[in-house]
C-alpha positions as CSV (number, residue, x, y, z in Angstrom):
1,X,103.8,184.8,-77.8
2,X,107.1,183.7,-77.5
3,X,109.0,182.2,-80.2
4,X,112.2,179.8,-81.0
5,X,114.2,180.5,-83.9
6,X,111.9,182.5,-85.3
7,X,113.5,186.1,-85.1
8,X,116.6,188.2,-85.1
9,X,118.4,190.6,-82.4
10,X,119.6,192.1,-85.5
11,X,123.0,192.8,-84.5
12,X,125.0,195.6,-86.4
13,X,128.5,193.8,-86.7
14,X,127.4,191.5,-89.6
15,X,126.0,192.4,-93.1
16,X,122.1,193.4,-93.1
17,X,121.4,190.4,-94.8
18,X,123.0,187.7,-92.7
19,X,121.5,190.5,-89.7
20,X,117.8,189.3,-90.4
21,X,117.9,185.8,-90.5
22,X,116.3,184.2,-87.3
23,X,118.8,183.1,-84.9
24,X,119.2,178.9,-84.3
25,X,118.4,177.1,-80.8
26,X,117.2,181.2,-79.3
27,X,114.1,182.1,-78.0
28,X,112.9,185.9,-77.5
29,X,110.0,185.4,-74.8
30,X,109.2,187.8,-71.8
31,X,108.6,187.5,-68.1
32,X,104.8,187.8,-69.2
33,X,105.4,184.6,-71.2
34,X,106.4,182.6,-68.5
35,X,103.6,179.8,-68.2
36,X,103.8,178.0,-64.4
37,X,103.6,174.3,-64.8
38,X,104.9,174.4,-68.4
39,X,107.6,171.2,-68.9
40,X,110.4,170.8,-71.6
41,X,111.7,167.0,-71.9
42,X,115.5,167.3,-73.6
43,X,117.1,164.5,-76.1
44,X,119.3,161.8,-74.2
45,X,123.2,161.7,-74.5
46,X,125.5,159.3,-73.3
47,X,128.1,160.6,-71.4
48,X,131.7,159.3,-72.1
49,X,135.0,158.6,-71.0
50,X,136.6,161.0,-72.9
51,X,134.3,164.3,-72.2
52,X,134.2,163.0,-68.5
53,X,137.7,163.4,-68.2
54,X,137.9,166.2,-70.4
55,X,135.8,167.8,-67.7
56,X,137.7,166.9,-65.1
57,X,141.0,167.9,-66.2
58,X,139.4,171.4,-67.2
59,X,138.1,172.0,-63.4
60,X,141.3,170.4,-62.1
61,X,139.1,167.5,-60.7
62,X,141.0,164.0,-60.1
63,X,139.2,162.7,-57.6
64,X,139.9,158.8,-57.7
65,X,136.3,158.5,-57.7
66,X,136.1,159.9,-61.3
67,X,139.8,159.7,-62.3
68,X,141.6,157.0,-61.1
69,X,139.8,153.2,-62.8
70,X,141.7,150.9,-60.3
71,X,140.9,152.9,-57.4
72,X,137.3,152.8,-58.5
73,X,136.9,149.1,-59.1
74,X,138.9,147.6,-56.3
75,X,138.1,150.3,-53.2
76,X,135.6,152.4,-54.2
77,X,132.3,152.2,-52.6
78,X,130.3,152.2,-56.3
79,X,133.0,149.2,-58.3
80,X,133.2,151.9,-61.0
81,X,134.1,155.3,-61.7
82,X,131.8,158.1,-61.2
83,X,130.9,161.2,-63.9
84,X,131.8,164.1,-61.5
85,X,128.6,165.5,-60.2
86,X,129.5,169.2,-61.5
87,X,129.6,167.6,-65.1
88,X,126.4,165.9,-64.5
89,X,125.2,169.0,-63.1
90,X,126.5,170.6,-66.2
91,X,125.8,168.5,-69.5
92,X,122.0,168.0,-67.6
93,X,121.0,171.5,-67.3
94,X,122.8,172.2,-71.3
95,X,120.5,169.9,-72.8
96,X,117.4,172.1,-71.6
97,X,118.9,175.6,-72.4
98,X,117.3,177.3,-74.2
99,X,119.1,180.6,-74.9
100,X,116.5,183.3,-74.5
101,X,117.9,186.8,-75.2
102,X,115.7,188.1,-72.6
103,X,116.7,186.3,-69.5
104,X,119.9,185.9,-67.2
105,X,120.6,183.1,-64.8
106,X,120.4,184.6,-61.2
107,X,121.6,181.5,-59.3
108,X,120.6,177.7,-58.6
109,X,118.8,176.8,-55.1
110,X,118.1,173.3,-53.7
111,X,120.9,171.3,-55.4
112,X,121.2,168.1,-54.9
113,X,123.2,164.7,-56.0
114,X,120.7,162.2,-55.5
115,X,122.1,159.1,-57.3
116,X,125.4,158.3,-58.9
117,X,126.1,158.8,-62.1
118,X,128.7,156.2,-64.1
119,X,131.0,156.5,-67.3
120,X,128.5,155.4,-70.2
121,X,125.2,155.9,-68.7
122,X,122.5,158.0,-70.8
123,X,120.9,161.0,-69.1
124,X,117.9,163.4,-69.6
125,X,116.6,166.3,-68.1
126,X,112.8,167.4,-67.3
127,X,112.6,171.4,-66.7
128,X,109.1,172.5,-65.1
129,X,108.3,175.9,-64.6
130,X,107.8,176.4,-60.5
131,X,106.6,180.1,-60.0
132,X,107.4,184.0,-61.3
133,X,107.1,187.5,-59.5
134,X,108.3,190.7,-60.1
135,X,111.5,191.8,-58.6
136,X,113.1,195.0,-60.5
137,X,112.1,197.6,-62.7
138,X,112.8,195.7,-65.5
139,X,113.3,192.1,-64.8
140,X,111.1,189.7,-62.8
141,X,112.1,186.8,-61.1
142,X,111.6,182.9,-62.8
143,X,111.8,179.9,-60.6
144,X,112.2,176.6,-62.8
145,X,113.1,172.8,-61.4
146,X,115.5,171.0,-63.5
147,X,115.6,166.7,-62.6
148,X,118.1,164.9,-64.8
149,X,117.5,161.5,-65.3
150,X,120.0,158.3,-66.3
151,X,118.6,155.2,-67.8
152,X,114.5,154.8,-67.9
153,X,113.8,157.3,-65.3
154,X,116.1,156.8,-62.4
155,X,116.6,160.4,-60.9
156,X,119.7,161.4,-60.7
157,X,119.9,165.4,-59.9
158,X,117.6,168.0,-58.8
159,X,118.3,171.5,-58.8
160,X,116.4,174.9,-58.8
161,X,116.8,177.7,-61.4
162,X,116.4,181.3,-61.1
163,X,116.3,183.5,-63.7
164,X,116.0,187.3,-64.1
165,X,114.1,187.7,-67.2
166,X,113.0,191.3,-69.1
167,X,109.5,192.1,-68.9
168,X,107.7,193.0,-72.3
169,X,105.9,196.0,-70.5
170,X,108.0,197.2,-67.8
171,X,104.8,200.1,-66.9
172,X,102.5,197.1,-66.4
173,X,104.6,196.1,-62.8
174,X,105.2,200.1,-61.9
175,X,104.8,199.8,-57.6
176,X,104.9,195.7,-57.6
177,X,108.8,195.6,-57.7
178,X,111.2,196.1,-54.9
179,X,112.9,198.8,-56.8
């Protein structure tokens, strides 16, 4: 079973005691735990002038579409300014991570901008579990989809994660792996 806050990877470069207590927002579960069709729904956030351009400025991004207002409003083909689709990309897949000790992001397939995203609009993101198979000698491979939302449900983003992920009993998958 896997769990979520509920244990410790009991590092040694702390005190014992601080050691044992169950680590926040982690989860320990294995490529066995994996259930197909299983769906998370995150919290919403608003996304904001300041972290959009905070963004931008980190990933030297100044666009007119995202950076420059008058551009925006008077030529632009939206009237406003747009989040830059890497931070939408970003912030959307953040609020469904889940920080599982036992996996490791492989890559992103199938991603796609499918609507505009604006300065002060809300977002969400809906992860479903697509499909899992064994790869190496320890890890398999986990597909999942990721769709961030804005407003009541317009769909914004789609993407495709692929993790490699530790299998509980490695023996159990001896002659199904490529390795």
């Amino acid at each position: 079973m896997s769990t979520i806050g509920h244990s410790s990877t009991h590092p040694t470069t702390m005190p014992a005691e601080h050691a044992d207590i169950p680590v926040w927002n982690s989860e320990n579960w294995f490529y066995e735990d994996w259930e197909t069709g299983h769906q998370i729904r995150s919290l919403r956030r608003t996304i904001s002038e300041g972290e959009s351009m905070t963004f931008n400025a980190l990933v030297t991004d100044m666009h007119p579409y995202v950076a420059d207002d008058i551009f925006a409003t008077s030529e632009g083909q939206f009237g406003k300014r747009l989040v830059a689709g890497a931070f939408v990309f970003s912030a959307g897949l953040g609020l469904v991570a889940t920080n599982c000790v036992n996996a490791f992001s492989y890559g992103y397939d199938k991603l796609r901008f499918i609507k505009p995203t604006f300065i002060g609009d809300t977002i969400y993101t809906i992860r479903t579990n697509l499909e899992k198979h064994p790869k190496y000698k320890e890890l398999g491979l986990c597909r999942a989809s990721y769709e961030v939302f804005k407003g009541e449900g317009e769909l914004v983003l789609y993407c495709e994660h692929i993790q490699t992920v530790k299998y509980r009993k490695p023996e159990d998958f001896v002659g199904q792996t490529k390795e």
